[in-house]
N, C-alpha and C positions, 0 to 999 in steps of 0.2 A: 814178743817172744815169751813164750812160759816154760818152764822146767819145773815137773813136780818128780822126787824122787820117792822112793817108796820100797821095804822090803827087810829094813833093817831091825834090830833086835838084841835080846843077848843070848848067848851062843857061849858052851865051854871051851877051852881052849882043843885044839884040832877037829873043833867043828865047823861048818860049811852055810853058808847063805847064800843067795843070788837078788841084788837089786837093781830094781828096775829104774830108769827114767823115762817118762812120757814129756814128749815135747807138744806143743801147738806153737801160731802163730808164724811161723817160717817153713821153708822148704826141707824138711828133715834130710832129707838123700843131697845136701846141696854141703853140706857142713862136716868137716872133721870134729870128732867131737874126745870129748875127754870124762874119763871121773876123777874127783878131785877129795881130799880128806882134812882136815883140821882138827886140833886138837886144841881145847882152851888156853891160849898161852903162847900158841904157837901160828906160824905163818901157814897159811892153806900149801900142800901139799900136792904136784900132779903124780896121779896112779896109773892112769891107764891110758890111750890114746886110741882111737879108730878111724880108718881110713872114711871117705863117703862111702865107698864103695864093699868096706868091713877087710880089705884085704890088706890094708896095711897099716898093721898097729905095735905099739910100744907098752911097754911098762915099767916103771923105777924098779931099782935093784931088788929092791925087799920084798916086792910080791910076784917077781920071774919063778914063771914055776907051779903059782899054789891060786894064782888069780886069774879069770879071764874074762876078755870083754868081747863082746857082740854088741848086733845092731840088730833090728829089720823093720827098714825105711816105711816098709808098707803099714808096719803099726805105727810108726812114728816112737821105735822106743829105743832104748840102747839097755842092755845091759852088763853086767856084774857079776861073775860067779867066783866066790872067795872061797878056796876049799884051804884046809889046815890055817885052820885061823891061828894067831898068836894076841897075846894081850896085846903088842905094841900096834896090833889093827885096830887097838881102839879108835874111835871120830866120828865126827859128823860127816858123813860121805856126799856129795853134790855132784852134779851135772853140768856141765858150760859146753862150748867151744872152748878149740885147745887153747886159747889164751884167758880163757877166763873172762872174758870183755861183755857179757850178757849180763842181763839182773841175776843175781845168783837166787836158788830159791831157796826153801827151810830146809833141804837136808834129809837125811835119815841116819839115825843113832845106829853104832855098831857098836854093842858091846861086849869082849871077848872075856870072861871069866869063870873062873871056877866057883 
């Protein structure tokens, strides 16, 4: 299993990015999948959730609203669309299954500032 994330940046505060994950090495359309964040210091964080099938998904309180996630199995990708960013979206954002149990991989840097 590979997770390469990619997409992130810095961004003023109510501005908007979308990251990507590309997966290989498994059956992408076979997995629920998740985005996850951390912050130096702190325990990884889950954000977002996707059904296999994209139709049944979750997200933590703080980003109901201003974030959304996708999938399309045929690329093998998942994504991320953040719009009204806040400084506390600062992290390194990553990719797993919803529990996290994969190699996790490097991440992409979000960073929300003026």
């Amino acid at each position: 299993v590979q997770l390469v994330e990619s997409g992130g940046g810095l961004v003023q505060p109510g501005g908007s990015l979308t990251l990507t994950c590309k997966g290989s090495g498994f059956v992408f359309g076979n997995y629920v999948l998740s985005w996850f964040r951390q912050v130096p210091g702190k325990e990884r964080e889950l954000v977002a959730t996707i059904g296999m099938e994209g139709k049944l998904i979750s997200y933590t309180d703080s980003v109901k609203g201003r974030f959304a996630i996708s999938r399309d199995n045929f690329k093998m990708s998942m994504y991320l669309r953040m719009n009204s960013l806040k400084p506390d979206d600062t992290a390194q954002y990553y990719c797993n299954n919803r529990i996290g149990s994969w190699t996790w991989g490097q991440g992409t840097q979000v960073t929300v500032s003026a």
